[in-house]
C-alpha positions as a printed NumPy array, in Angstrom:
array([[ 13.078,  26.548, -11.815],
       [  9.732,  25.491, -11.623],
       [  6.97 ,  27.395, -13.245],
       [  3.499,  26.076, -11.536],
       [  2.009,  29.301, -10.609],
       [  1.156,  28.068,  -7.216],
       [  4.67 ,  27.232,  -6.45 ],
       [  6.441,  30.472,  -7.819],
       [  4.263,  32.462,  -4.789],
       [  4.543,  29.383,  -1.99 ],
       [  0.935,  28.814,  -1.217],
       [ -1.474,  25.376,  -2.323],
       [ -3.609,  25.299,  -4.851],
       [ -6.638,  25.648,  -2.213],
       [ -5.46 ,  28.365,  -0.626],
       [ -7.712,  31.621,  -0.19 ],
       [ -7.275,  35.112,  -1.591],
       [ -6.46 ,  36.675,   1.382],
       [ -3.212,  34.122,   1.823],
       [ -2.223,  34.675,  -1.88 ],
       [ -2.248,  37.934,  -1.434],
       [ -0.31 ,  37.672,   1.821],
       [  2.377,  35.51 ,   0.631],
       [  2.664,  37.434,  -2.888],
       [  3.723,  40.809,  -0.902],
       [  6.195,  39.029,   1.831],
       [  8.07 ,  37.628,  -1.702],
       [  7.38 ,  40.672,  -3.337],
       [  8.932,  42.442,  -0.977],
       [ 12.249,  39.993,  -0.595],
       [ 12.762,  39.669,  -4.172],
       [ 12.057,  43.633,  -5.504],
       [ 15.216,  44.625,  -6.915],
       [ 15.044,  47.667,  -5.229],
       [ 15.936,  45.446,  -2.569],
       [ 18.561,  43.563,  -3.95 ],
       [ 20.674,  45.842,  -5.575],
       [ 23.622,  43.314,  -5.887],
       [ 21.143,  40.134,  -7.35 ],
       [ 20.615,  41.008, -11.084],
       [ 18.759,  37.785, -11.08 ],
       [ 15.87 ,  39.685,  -8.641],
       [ 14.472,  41.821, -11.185],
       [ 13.651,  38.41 , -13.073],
       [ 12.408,  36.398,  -9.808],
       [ 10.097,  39.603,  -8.799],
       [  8.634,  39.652, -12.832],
       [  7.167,  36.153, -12.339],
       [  6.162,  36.456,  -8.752],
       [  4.119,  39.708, -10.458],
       [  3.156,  37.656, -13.457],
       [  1.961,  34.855, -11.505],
       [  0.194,  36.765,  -9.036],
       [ -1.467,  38.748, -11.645],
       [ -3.756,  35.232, -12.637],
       [ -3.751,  34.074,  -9.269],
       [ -5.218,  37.014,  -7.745],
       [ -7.788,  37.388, -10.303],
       [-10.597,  34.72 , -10.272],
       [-11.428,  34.852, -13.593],
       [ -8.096,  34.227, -14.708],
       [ -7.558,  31.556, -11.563],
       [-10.131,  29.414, -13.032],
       [ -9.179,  29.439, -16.688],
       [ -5.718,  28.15 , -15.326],
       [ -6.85 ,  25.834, -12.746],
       [ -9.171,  24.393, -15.716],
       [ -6.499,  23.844, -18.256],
       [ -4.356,  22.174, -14.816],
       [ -7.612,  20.049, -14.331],
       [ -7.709,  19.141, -18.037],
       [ -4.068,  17.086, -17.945],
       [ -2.236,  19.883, -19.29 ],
       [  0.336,  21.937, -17.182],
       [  0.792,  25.075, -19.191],
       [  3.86 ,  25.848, -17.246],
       [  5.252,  21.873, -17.54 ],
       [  8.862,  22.038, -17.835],
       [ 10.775,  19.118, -20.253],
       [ 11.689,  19.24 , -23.612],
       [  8.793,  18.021, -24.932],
       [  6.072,  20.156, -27.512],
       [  3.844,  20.879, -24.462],
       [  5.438,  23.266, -22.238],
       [  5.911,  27.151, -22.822],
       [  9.259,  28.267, -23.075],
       [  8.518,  31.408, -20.193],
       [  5.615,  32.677, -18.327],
       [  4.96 ,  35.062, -20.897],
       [  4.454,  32.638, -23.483],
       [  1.924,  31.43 , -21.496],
       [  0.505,  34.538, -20.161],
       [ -0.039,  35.715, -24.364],
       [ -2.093,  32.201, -24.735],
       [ -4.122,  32.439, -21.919],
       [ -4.969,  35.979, -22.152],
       [ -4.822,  36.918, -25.276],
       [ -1.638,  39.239, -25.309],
       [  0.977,  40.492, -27.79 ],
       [  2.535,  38.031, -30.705],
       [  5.657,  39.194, -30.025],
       [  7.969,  40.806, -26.784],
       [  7.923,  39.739, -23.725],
       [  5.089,  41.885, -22.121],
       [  2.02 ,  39.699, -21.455],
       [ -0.495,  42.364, -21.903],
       [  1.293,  44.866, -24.17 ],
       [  2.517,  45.425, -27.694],
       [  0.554,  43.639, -31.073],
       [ -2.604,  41.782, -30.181],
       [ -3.147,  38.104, -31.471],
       [ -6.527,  38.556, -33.143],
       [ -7.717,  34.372, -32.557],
       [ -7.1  ,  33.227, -28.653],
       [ -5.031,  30.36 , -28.264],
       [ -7.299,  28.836, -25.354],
       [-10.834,  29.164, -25.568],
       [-13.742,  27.717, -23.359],
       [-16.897,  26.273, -24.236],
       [-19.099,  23.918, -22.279],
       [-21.303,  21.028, -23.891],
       [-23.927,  18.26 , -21.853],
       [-23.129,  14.907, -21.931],
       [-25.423,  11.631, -20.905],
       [-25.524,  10.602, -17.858],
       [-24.306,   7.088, -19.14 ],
       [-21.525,   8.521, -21.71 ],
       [-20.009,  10.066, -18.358],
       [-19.827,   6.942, -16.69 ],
       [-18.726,   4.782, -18.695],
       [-16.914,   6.786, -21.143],
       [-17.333,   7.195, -25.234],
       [-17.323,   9.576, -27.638],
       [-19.781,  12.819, -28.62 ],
       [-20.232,  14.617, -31.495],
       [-20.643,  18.756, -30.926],
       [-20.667,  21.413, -32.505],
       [-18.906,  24.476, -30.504],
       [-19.005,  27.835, -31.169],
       [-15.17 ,  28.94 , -31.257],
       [-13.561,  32.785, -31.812],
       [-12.096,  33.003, -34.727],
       [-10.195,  36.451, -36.818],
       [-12.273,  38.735, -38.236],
       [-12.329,  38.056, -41.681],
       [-13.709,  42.136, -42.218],
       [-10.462,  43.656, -40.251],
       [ -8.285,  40.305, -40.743],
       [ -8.171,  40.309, -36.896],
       [ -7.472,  44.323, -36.499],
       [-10.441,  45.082, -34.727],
       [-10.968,  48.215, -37.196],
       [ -8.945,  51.153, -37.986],
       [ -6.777,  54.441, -36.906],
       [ -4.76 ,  53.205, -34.504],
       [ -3.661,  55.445, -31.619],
       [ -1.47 ,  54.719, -28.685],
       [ -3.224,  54.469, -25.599],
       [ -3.418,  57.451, -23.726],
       [ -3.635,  55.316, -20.323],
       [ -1.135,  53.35 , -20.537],
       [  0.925,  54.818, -22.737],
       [  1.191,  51.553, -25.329],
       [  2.15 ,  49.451, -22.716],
       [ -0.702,  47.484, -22.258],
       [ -0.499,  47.495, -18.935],
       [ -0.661,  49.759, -15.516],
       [  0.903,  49.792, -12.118],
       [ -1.256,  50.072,  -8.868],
       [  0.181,  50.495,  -5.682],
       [  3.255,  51.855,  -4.35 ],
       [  6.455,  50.563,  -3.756],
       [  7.483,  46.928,  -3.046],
       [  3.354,  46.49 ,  -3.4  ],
       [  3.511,  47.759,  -6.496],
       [  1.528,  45.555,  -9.097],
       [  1.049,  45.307, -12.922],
       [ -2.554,  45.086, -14.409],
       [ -3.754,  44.687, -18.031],
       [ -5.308,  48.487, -19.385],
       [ -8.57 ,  49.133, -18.645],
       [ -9.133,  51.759, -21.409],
       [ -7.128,  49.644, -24.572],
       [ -7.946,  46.099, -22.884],
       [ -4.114,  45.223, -22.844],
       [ -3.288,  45.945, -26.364],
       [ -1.284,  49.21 , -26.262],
       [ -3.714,  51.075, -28.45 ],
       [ -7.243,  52.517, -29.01 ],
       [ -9.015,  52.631, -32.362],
       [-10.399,  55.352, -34.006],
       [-13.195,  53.247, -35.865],
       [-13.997,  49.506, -34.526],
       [-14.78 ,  46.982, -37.372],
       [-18.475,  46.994, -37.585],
       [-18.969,  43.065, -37.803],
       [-16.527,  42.007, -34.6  ],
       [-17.034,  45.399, -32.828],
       [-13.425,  45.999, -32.163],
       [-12.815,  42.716, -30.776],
       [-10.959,  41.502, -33.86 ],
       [-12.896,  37.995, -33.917],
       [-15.966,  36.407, -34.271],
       [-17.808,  33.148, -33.693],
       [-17.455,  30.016, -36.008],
       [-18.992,  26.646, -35.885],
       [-16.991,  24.037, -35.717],
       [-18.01 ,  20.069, -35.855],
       [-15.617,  17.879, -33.083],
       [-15.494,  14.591, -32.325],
       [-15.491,  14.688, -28.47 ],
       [-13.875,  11.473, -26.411],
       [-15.186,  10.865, -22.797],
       [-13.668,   9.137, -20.499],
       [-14.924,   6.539, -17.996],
       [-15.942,   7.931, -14.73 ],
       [-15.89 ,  11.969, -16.288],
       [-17.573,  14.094, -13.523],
       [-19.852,  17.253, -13.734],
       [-17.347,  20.42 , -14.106],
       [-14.273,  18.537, -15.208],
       [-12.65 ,  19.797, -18.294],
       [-11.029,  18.343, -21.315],
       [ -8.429,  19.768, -23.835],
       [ -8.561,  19.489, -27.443],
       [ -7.611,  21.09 , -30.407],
       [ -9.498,  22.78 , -32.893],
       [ -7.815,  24.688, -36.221],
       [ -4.707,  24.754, -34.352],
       [ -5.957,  26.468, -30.898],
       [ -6.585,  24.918, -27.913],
       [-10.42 ,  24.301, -26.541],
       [-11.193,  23.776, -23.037],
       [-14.302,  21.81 , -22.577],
       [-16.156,  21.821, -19.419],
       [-18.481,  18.953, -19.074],
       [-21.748,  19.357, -17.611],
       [-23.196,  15.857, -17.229],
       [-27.395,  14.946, -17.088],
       [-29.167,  14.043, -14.533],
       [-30.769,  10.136, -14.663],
       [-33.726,   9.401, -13.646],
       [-33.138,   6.294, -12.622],
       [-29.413,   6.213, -11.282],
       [-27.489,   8.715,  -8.237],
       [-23.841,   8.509,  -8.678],
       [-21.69 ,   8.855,  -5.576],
       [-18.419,   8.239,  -6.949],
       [-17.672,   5.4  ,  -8.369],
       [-20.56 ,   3.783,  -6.576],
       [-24.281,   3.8  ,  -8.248],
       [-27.575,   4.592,  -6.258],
       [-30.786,   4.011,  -7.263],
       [-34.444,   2.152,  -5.48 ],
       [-36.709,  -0.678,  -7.225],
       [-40.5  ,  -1.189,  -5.908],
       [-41.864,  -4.505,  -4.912],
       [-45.204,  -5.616,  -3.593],
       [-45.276,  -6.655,   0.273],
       [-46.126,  -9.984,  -1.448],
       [-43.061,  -9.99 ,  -3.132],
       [-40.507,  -9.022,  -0.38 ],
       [-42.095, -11.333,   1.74 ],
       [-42.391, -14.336,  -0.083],
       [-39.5  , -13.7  ,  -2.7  ],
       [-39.268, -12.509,  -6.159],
       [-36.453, -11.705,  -9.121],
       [-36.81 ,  -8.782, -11.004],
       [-35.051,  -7.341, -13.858],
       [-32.989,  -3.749, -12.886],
       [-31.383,  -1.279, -14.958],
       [-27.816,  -1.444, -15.491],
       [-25.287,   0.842, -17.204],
       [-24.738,  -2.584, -18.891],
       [-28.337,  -3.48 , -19.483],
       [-30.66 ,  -4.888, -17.278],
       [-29.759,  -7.752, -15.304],
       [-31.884,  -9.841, -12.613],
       [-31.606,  -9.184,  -9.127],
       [-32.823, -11.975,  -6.515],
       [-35.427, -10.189,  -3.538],
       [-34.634, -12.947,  -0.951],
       [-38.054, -13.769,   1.504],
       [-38.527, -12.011,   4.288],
       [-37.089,  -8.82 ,   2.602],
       [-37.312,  -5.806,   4.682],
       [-38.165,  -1.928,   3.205],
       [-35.26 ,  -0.044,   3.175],
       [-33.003,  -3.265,   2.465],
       [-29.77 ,  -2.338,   0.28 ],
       [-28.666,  -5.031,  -2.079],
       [-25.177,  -4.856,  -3.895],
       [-24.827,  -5.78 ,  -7.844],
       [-21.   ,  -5.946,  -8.009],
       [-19.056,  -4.39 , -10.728],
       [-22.135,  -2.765, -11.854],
       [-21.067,   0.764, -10.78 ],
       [-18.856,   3.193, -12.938],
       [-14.868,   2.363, -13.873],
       [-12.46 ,   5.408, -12.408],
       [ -8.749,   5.002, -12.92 ],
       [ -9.109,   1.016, -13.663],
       [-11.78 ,   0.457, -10.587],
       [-14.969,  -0.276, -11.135],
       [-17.547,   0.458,  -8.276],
       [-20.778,  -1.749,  -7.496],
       [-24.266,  -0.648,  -7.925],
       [-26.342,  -0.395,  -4.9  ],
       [-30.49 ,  -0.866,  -4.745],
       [-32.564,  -0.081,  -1.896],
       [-35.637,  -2.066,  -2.034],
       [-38.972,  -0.35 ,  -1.384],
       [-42.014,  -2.161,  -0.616],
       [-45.334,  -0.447,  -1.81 ],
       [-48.588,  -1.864,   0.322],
       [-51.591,  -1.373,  -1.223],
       [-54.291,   1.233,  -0.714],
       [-57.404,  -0.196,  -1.434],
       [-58.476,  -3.921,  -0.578],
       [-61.421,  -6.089,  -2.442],
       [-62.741,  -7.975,  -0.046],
       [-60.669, -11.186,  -0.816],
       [-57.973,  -9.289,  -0.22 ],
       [-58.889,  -7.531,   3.106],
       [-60.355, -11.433,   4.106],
       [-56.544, -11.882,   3.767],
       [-54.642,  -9.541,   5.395],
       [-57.068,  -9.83 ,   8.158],
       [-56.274, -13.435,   8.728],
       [-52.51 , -12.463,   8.585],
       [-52.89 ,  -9.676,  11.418],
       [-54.693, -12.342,  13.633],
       [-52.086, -14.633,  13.131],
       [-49.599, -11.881,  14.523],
       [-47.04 , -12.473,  11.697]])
């Protein structure tokens, strides 16, 4: 049975809120057990139709899995390998912080350090392109080392939710489960928060990583590494260059030339990601001419793309008098 989110409620992976939410309640309303009295397996299909609405149709928790999708890891792979989750729970605990134990998502004993975090980091324009690797230091949640991840003390059931760490909106087959407001999923309250995490049960740490880029990494793609144990998300945010436009694997970017040079002919050195590298201006060059440097642009999936210069010609705005003796005799020659 598969166990892509997407797939457990029907819909694509670009499809809007209003059709998740449409195609959540039509298999909602199929598969509630109340409905299928004879099925014991329905009470099981409606739980992860809830469960995977429940991310889905919140966009925070949409993006966090769409990111960890976009970062070449499936949470909900299946295979026998070490990188699936044995059950949406599992994964619903390590995305979202839930209980260490059971099988409610949002209920029962809190893990104090979060198995996914996310941080973002800049990169070079360059590094993006053609890949490498970055040293960072991120600032990663970590257990309390004052409460040893309790958040504080006098622990009291919650008086929302009861300790279940979760309520029901809705009625009916429409009927859905949401973390607590009031104990933030946990099943509890406490009488006195932890003065140095403020209830949260963690706190920030530095930690020093060793970052590798890939060729052709775009702005807002993610990575996944690991970091004491716990899995980091890293969105990449990559610099702007002065110089160089990328349009995807393609580069973009203008050189200047004299109207001496593009008429009569020059070379002239241009940036590369490689280094510079001479480029012929042919005579007779027009402004706005585009000239191709092959292999020059940035490698995606085994491709690499060209570079591509557009050649601007900068005429001059004052003349000596040799020089306006010049251009005169040009103009009367009507060239």
């Amino acid at each position: 049975m598969t166990k892509d989110l997407y797939e457990i409620l029907g819909v694509s992976e670009k499809s809007t809120p209003d059709e998740l939410r449409k195609s959540y309640r039509k298999l909602a309303k199929k598969n509630h057990p109340d409905a299928n009295p004879d099925d014991p397996a329905s009470e099981e299909r409606f739980k992860r139709i809830s469960d995977a609405y429940d991310i889905l149709g919140n966009p925070e928790k949409r993006e966090q899995y769409d990111l960890m999708r976009q970062g070449g890891h499936d949470p909900f792979a299946g295979g026998g390998g070490g990188e699936g989750f044995g059950d949406l729970s599992d994964v619903l605990r390590s995305m979202f912080g839930g209980g260490a134990g059971g099988g409610n998502p949002f209920g029962g004993g809190r893990s104090a350090q979060r198995a996914t975090s996310q941080v973002e980091i800049e990169i070079p324009f360059a590094t993006a392109a053609r890949g490498g690797t970055v040293q960072r230091v991120l600032r990663l949640p970590v257990q309390c080392s004052e409460c040893n991840g309790a958040g504080g003390s006098g622990r009291e059931t919650c008086s929302s939710c009861g300790g279940a760490g979760r309520i029901s909106s809705g009625q009916g087959f429409f009927s859905t489960m949401h973390p607590c407001v009031n104990c933030g999923g946990r099943g509890y309250t406490l009488r006195k928060k932890c003065s140095s995490c403020g209830g949260s049960g963690e706190t920030q740490s530095s930690e020093k990583v060793s970052l590798r880029i890939p060729p052709g990494a775009v702005d807002g793609s993610a990575l996944r590494t690991s970091v004491g144990g716990n899995t980091v998300l890293v969105r990449l945010r990559v610099k702007s260059d002065r110089f160089f436009t990328r349009q995807g694997r393609d580069l973009l970017c203008s050189v200047t030339v004299t109207a001496a040079q593009a008429v009569l002919g020059s070379a002239l050195m241009v940036r590369t990601l490689d280094g510079k590298v001479k480029l012929k201006i042919k005579p007779g060059t027009q402004p706005g001419t585009v000239l191709r440097m092959r292999g020059k642009g940035v490698v995606h999936n085994g491709v690499t793309g060209d570079q591509f210069v557009t050649v601007v010609v900068k005429l001059p705005v004052e003349l000596s008098d040799d020089q306006r003796s010049l251009w005169t005799k040009i103009k009367e020659t009507g060239s």
